[in-house]
C-alpha positions, 0 to 999 in steps of 0.5 A, a space after each residue: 377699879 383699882 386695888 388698893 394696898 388696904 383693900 388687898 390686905 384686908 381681904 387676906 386678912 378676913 380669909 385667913 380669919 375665915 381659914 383659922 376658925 374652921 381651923 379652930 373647930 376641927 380642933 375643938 371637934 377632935 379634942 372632943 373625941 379624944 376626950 370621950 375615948 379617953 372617957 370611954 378607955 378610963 371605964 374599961 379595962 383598958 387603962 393601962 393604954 392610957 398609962 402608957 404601960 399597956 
């Protein structure tokens, strides 16, 4: 069976679709632990790390 030019793109695309959304929920994951160090830093005396001044 022979490939077709659709066929070849459309698979690309689902994979890069594939790729771009586990890419998305490392980001989402990693953007929850920063938010919760933030959290974490803002409540102890440690501010002024996240001031920049420490």
């Amino acid at each position: 069976m022979k490939t077709t030019k659709w066929a070849t793109s459309h698979g690309v695309a689902e994979q890069l679709a594939e790729e771009l959304a586990d890419l998305e929920s490392r980001i989402a994951c990693l953007t929850r632990s920063r938010d919760t160090i933030r959290g974490f830093l803002a409540q102890t005396e440690h501010r002024l790390v996240l001031d920049g001044t420490g």
